[in-house]
Backbone of each chain as ProteinMPNN parsed JSONL, in Angstrom:
{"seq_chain_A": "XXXXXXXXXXXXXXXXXXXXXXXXXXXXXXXXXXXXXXXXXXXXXXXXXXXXXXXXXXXXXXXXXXXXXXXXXXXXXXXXXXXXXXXXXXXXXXXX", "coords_chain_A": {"N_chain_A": [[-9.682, 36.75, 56.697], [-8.921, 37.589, 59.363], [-7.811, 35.989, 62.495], [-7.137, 35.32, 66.079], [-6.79, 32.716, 68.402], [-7.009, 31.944, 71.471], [-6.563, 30.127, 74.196], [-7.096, 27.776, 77.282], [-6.94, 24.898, 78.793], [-7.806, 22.297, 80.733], [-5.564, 20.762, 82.359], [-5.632, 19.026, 84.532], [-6.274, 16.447, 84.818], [-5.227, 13.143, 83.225], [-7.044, 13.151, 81.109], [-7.797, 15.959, 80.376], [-5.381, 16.568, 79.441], [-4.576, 15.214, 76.664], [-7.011, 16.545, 75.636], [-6.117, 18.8, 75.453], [-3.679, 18.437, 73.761], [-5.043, 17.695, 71.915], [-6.751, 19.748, 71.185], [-4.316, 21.424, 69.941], [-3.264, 20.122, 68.037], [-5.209, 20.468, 66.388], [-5.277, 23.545, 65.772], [-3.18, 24.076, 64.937], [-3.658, 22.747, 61.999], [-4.806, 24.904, 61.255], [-3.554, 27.365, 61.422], [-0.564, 29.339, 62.852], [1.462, 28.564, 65.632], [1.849, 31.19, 68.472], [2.658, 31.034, 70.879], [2.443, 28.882, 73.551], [-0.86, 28.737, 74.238], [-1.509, 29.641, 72.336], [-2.664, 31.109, 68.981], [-2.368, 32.226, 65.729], [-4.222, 32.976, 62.943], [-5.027, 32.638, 60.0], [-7.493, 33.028, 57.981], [-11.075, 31.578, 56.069], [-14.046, 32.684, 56.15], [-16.018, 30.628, 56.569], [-13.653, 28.414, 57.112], [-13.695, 29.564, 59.923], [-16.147, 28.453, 60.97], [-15.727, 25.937, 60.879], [-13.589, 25.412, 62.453], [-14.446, 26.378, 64.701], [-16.217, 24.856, 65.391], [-15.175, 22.334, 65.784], [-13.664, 22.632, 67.479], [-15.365, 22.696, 70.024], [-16.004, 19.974, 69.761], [-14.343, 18.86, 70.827], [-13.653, 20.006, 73.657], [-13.615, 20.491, 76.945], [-16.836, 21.409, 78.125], [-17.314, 22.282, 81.009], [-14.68, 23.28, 82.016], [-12.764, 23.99, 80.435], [-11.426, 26.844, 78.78], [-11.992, 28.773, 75.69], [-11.189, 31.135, 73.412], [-11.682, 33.362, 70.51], [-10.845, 35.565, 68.812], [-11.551, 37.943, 66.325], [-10.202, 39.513, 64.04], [-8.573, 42.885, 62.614], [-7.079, 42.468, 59.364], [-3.634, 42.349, 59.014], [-2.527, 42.857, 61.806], [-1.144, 40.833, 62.84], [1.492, 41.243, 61.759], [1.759, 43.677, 63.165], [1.927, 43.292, 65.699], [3.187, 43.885, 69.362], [6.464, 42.854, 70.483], [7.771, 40.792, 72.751], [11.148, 39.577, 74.64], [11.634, 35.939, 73.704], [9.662, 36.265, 71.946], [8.553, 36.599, 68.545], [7.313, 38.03, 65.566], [5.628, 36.334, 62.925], [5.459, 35.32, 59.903], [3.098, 34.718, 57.706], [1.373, 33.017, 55.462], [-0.86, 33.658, 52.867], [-3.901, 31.962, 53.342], [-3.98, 29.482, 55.621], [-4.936, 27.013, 55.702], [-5.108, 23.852, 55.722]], "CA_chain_A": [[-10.058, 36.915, 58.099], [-7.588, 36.895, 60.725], [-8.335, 35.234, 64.219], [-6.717, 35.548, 67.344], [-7.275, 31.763, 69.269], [-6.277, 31.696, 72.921], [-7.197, 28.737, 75.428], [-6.789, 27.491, 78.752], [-7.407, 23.599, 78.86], [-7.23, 22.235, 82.098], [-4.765, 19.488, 82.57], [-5.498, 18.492, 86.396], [-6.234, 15.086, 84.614], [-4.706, 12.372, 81.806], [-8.298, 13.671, 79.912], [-7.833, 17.207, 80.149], [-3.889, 16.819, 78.808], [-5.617, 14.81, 75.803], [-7.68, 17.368, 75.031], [-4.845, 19.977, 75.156], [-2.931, 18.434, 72.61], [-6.179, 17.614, 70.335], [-6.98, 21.94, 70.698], [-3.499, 22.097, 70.162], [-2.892, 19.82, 66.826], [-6.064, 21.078, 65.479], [-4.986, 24.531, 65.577], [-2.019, 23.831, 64.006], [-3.905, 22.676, 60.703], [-5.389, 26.379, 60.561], [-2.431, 28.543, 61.446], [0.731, 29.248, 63.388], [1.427, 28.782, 66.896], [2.787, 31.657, 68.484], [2.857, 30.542, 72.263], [1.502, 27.5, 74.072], [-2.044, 28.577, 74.272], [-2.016, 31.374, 71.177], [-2.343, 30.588, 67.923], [-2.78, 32.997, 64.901], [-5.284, 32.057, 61.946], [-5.387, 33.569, 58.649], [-8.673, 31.712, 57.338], [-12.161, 31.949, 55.652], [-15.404, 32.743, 56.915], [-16.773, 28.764, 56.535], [-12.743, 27.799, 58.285], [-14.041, 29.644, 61.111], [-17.176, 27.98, 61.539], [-14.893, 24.642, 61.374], [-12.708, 25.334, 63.663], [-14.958, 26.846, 66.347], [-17.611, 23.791, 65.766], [-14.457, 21.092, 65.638], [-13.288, 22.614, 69.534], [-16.196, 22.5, 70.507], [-16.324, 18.385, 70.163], [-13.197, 18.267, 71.926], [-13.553, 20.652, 74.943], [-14.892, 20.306, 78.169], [-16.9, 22.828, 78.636], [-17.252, 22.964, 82.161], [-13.814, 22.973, 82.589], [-12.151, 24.729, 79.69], [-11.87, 28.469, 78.268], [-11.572, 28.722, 73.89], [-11.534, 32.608, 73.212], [-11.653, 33.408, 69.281], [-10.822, 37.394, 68.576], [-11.772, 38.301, 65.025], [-8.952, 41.093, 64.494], [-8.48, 43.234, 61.317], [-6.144, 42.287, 58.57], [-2.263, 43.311, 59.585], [-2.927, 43.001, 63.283], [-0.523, 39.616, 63.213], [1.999, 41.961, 61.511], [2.218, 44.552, 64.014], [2.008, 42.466, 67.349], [4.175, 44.046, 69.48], [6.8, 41.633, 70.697], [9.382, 41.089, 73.866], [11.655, 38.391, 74.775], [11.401, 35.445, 72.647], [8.295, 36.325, 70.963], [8.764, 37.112, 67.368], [5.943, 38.259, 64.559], [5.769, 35.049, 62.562], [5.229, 35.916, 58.354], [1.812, 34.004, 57.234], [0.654, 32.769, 53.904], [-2.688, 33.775, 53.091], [-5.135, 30.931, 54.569], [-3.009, 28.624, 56.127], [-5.908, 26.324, 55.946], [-4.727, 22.822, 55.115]], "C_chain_A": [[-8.869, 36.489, 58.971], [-7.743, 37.102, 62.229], [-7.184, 34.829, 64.912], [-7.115, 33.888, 68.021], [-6.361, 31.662, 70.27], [-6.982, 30.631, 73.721], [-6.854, 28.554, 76.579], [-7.617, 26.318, 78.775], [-7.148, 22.75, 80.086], [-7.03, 20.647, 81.975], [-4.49, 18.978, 84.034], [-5.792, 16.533, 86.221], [-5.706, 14.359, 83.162], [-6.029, 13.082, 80.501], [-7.905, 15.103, 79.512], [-6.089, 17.294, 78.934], [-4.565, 15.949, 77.219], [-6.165, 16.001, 74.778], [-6.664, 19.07, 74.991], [-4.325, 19.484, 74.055], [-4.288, 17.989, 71.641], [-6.413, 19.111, 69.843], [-5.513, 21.702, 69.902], [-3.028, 21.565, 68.142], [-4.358, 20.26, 66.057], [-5.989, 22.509, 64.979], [-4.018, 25.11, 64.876], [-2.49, 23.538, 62.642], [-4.813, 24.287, 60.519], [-4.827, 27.411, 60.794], [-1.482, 28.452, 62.707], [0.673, 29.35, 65.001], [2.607, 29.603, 67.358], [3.245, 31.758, 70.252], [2.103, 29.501, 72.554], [-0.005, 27.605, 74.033], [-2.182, 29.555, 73.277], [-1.752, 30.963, 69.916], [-3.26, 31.555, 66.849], [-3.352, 32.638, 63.764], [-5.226, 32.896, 60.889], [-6.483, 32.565, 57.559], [-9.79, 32.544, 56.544], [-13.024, 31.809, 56.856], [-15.885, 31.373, 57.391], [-15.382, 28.498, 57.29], [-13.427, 28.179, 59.738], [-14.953, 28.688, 61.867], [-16.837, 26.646, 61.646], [-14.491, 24.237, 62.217], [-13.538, 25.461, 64.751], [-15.713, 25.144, 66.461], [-16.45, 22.675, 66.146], [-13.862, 21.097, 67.697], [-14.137, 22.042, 69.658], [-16.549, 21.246, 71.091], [-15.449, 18.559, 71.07], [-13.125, 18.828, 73.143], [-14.281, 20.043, 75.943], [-15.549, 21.379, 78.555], [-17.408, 23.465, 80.356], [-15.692, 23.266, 82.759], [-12.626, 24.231, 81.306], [-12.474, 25.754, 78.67], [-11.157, 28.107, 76.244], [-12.151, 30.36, 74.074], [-10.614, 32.501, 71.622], [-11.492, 34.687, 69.021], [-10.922, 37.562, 66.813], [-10.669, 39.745, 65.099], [-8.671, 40.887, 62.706], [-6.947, 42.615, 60.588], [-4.944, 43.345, 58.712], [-1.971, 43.521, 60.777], [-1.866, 41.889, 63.013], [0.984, 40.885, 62.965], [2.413, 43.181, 62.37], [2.001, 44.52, 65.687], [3.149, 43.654, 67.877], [4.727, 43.201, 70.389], [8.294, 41.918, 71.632], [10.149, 39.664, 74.367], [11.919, 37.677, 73.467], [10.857, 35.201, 71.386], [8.643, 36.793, 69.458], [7.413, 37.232, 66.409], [6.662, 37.308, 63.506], [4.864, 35.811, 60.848], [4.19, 34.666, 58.037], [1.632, 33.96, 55.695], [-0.473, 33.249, 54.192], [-3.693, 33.586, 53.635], [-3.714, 29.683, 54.497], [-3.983, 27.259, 56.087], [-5.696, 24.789, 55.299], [-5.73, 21.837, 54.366]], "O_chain_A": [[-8.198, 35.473, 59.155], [-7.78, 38.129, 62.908], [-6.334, 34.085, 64.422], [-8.331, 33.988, 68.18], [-5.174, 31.371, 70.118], [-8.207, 30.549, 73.635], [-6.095, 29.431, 76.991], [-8.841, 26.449, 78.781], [-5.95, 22.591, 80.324], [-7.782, 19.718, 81.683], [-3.421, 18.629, 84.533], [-5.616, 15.65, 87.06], [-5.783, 14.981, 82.102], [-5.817, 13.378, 79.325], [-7.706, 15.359, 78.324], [-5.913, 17.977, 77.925], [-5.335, 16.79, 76.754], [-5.867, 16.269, 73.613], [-6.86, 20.146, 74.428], [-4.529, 20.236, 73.102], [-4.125, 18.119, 70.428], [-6.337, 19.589, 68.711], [-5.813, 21.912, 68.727], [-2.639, 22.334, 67.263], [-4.243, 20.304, 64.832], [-6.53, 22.787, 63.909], [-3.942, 26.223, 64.356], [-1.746, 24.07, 61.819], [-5.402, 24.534, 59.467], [-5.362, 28.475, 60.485], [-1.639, 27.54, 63.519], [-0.087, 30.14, 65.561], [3.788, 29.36, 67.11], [4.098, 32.535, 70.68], [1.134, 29.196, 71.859], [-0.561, 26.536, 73.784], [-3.092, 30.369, 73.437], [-0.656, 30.459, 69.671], [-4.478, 31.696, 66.957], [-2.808, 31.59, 63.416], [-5.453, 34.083, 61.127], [-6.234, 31.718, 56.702], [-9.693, 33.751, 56.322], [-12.931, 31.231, 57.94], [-16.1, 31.136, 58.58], [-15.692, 28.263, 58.458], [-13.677, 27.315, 60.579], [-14.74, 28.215, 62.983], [-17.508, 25.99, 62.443], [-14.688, 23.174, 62.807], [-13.402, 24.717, 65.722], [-15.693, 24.442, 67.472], [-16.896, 21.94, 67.026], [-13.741, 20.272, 68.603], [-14.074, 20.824, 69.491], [-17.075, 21.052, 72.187], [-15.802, 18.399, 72.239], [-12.463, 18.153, 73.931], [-15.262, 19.303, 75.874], [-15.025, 22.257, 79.24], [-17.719, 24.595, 80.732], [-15.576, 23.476, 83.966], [-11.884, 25.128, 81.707], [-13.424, 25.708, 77.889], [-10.21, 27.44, 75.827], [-13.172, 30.725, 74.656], [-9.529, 31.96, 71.41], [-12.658, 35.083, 69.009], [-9.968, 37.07, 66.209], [-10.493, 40.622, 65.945], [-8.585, 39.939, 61.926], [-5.928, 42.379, 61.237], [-4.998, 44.571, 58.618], [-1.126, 44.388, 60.998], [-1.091, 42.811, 62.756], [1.471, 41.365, 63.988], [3.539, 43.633, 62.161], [1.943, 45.399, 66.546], [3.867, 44.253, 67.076], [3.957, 42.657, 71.18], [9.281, 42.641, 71.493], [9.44, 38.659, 74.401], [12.27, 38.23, 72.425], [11.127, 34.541, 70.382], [9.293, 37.829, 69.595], [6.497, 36.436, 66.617], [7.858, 37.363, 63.22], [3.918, 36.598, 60.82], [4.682, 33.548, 58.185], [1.784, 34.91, 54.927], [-1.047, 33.333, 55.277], [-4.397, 34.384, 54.253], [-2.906, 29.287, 53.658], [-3.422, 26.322, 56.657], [-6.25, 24.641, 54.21], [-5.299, 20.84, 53.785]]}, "seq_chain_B": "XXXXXXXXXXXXXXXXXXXXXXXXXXXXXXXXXXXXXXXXXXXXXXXXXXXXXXXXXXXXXXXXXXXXXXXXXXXXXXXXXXXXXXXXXXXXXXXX", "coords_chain_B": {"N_chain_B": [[-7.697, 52.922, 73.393], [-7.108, 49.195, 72.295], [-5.922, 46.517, 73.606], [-4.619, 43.189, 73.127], [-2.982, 41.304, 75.302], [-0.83, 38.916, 75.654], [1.3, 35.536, 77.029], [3.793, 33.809, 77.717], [5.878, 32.814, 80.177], [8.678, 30.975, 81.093], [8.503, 28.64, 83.442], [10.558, 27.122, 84.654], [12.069, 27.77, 86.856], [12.001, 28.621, 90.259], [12.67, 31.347, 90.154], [11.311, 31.802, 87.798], [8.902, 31.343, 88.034], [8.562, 33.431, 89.463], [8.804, 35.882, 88.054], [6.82, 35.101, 86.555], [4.066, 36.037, 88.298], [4.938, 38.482, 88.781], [4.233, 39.499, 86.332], [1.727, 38.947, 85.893], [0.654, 40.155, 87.813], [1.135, 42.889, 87.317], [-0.002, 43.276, 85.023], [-2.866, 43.024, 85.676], [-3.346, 45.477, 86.957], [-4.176, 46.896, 84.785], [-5.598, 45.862, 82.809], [-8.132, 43.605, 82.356], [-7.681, 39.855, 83.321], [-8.678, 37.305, 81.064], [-7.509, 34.351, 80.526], [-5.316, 32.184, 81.532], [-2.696, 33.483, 80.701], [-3.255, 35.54, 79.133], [-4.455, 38.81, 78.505], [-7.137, 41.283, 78.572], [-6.942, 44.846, 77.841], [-7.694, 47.875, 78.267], [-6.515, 51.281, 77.109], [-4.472, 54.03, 77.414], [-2.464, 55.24, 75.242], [0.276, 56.505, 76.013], [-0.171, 54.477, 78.845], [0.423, 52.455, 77.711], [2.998, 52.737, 76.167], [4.385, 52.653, 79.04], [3.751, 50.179, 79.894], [4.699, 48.319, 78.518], [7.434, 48.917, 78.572], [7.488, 48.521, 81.914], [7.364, 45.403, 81.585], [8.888, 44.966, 80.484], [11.286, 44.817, 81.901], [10.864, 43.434, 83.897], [10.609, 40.555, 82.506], [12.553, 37.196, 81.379], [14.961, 37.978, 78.651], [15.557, 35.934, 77.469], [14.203, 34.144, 77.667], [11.334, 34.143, 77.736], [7.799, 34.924, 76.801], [6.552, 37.632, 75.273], [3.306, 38.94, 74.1], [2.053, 41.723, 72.46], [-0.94, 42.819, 71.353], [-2.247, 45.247, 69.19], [-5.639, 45.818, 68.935], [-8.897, 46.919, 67.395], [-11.39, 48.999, 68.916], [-14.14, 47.308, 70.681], [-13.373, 44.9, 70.056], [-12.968, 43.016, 72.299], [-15.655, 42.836, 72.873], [-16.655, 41.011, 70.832], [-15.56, 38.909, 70.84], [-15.692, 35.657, 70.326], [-16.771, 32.81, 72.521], [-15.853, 29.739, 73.674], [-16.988, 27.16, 76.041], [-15.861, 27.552, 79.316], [-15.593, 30.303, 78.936], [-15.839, 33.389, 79.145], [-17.239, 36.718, 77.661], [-15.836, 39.671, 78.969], [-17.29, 42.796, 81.043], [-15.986, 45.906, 80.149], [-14.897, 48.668, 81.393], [-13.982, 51.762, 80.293], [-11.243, 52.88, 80.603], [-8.895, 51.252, 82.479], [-7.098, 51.739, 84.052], [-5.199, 52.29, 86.883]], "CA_chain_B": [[-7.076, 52.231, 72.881], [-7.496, 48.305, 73.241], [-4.639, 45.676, 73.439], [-4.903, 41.967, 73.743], [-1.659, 40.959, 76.108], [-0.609, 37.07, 75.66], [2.511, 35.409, 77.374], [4.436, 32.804, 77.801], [6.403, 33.125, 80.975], [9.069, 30.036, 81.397], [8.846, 28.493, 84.914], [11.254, 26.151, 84.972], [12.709, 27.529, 88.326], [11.238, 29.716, 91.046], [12.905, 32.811, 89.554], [10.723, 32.051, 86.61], [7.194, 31.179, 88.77], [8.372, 34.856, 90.512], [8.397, 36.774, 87.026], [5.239, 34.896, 86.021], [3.674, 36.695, 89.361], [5.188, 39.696, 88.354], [3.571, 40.014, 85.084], [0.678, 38.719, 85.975], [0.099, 41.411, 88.619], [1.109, 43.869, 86.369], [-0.926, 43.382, 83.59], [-3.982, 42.951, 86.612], [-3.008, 46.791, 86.971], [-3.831, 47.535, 83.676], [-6.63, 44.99, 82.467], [-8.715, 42.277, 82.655], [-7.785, 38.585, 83.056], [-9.667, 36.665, 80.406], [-7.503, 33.56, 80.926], [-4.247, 32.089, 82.899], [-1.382, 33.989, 79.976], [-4.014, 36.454, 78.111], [-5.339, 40.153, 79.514], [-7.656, 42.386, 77.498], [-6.889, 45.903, 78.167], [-8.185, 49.179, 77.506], [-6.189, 52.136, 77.938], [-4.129, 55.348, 76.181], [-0.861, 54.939, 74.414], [1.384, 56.243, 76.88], [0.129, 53.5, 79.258], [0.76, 51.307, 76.598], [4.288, 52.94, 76.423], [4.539, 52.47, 80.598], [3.025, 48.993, 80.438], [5.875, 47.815, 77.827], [8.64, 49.391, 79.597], [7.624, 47.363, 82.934], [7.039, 43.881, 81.272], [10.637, 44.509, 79.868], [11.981, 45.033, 83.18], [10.309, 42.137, 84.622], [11.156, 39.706, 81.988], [14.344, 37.192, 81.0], [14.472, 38.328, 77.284], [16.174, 34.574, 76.511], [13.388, 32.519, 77.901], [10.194, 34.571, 78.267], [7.625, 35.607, 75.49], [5.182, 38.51, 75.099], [2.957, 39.58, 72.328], [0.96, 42.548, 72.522], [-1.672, 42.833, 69.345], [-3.535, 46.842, 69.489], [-7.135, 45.577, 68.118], [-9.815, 47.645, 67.375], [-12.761, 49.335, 69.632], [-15.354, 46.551, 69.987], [-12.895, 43.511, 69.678], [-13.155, 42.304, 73.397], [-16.833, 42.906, 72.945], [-17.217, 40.556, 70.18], [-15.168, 37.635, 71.089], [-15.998, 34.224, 70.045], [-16.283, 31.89, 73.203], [-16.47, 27.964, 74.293], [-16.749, 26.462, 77.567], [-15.904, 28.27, 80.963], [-15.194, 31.293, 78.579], [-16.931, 34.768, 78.626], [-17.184, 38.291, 77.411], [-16.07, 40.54, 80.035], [-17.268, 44.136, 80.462], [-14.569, 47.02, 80.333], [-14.593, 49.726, 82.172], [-13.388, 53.221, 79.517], [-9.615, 52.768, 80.602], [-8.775, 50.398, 83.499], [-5.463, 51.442, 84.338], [-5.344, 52.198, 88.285]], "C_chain_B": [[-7.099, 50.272, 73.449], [-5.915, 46.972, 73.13], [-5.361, 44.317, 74.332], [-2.944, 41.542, 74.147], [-1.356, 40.036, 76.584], [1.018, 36.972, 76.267], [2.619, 34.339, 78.144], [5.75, 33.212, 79.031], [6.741, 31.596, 81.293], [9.562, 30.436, 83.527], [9.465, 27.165, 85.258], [12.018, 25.961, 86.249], [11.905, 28.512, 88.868], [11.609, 31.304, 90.523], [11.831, 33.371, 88.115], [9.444, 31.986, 87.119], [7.482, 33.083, 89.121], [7.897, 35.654, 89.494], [6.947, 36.815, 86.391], [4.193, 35.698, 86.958], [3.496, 37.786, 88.906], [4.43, 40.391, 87.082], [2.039, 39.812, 84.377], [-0.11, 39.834, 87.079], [0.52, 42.926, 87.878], [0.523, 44.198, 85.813], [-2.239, 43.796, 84.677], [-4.535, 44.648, 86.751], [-3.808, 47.391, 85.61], [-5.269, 47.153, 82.817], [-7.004, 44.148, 82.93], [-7.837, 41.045, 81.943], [-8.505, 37.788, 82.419], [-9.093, 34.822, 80.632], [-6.019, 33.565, 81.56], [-2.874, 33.575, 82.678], [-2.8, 35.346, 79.254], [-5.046, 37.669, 78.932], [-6.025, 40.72, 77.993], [-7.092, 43.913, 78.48], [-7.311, 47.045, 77.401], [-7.191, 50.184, 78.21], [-5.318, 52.976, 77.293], [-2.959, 54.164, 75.768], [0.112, 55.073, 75.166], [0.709, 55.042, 77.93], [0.697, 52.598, 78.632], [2.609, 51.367, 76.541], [4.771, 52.783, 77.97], [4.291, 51.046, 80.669], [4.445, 47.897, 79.567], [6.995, 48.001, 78.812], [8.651, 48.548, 81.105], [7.497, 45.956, 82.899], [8.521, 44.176, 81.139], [11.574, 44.475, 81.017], [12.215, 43.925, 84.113], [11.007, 40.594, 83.999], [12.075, 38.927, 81.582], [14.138, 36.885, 79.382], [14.9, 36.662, 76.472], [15.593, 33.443, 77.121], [12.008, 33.09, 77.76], [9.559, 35.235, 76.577], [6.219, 36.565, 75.179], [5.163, 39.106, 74.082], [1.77, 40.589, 73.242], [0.387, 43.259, 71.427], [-2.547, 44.185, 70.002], [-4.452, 46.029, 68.263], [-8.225, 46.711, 68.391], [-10.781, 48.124, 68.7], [-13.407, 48.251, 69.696], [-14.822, 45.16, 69.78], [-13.717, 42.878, 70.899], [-14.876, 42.179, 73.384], [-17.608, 41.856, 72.326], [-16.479, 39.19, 69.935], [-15.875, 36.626, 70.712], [-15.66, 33.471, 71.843], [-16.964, 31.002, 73.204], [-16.329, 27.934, 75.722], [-17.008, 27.706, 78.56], [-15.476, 29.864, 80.591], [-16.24, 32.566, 78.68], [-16.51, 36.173, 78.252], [-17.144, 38.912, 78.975], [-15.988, 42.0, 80.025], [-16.211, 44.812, 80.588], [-15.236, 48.467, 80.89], [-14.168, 51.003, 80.863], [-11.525, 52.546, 79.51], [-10.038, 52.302, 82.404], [-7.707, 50.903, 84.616], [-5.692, 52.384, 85.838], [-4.324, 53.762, 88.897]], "O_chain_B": [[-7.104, 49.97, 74.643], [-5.058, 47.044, 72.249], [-6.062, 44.211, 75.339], [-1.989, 41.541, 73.37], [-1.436, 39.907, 77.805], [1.841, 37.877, 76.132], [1.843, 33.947, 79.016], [6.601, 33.996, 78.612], [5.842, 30.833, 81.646], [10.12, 31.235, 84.279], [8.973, 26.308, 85.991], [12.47, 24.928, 86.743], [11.178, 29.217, 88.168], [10.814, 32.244, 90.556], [11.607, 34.473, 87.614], [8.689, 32.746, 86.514], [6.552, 33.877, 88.983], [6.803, 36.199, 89.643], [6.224, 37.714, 85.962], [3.262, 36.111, 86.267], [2.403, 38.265, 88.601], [4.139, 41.581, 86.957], [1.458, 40.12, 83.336], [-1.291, 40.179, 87.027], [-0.064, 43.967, 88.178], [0.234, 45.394, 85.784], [-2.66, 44.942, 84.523], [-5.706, 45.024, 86.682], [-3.962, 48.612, 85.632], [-5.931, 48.027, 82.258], [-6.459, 43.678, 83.929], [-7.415, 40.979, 80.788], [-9.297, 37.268, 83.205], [-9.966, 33.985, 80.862], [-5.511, 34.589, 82.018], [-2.335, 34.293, 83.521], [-1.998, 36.214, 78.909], [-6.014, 37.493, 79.671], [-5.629, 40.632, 76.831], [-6.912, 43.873, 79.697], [-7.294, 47.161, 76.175], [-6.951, 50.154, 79.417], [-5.327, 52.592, 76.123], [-2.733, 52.961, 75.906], [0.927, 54.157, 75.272], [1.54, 54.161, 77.709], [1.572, 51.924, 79.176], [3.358, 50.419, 76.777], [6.001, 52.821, 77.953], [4.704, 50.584, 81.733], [4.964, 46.912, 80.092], [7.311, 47.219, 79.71], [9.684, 47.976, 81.454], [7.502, 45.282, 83.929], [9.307, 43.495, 81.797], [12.704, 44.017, 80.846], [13.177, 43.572, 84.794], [11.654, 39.768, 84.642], [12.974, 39.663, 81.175], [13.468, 35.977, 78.89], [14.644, 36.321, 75.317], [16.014, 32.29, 77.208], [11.269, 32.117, 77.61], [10.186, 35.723, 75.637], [5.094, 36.141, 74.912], [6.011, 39.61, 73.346], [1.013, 40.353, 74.185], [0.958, 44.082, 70.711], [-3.279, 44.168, 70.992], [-4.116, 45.731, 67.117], [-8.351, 47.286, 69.473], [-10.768, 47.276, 69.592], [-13.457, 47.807, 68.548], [-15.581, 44.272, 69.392], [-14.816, 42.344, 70.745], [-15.303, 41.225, 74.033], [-18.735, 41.545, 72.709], [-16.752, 38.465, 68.979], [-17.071, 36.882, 70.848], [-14.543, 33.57, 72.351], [-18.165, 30.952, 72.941], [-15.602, 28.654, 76.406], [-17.934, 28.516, 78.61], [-15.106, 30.642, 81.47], [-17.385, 32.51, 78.232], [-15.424, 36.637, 78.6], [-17.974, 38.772, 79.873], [-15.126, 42.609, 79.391], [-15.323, 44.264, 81.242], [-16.214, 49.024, 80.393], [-13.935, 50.032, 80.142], [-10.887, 51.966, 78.632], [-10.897, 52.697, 83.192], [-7.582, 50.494, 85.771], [-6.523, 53.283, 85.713], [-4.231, 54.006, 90.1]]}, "name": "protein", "num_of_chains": 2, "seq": "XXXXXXXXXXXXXXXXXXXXXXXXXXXXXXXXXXXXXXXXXXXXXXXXXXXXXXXXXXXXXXXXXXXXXXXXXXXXXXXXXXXXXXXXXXXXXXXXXXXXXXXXXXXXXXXXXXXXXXXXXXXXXXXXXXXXXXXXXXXXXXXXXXXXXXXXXXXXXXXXXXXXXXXXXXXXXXXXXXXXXXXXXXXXXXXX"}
């Protein structure tokens, strides 16, 4: 399964920045970051339901957006990419 | 055709807040805002070929970073969200 995670954590306070870098190192143990709020997943069915339930503690949810895109296998692979951006080569499940 | 359109736009000086503007009213053109860096869009191929061509124009290729992933029919539809996040409807093709 390969998931798409984008966010928007709002850092208008010491809490919200907090909870940016908790999304941010948690996302990191289930796949690659390929911009500040984008991070590509190559996981299982049960990672998913980890990850989504593990935000979940940490968000605020009146305050901050978690968007999850389920996207077919090879979709990371044919990003298309400008500037700095580069398509980033994945292991299998990155799932630590 | 559907494209999710993520980016990292350095604003370290006002030339870089201006481009972020720029490519944020661009994309606006084209799709929906789901959050601050991330558009869904629906819309043919040559936009897709028109919509590239003006990010590249806009952008400074040695600080700035866009990914654009073509996902299926039905992705934006079936999003995963937390918090202040939602499914938003689409329109056929957006593009103005």
């Amino acid at each position: 399964m390969e998931l798409l995670v984008t966010y928007d954590v709002s850092t208008i306070d010491t809490e919200g920045e907090r909870r940016l870098r908790q999304v941010a190192k948690l996302c990191e143990g289930y796949g690659l970051r390929v911009q500040k709020s984008v991070f590509e997943v190559v996981c299982t069915a049960a990672d998913l339901l980890k990850l989504t339930d593990a935000i979940g503690r940490i968000i605020d949810d009146t305050q901050d957006s978690i968007r999850i895109y389920r996207v077919p296998k090879g979709t990371f692979g044919a990003v298309d990419t400008l500037g700095i951006a580069q398509r980033l080569p994945h292991a299998e499940s990155l799932v630590l």
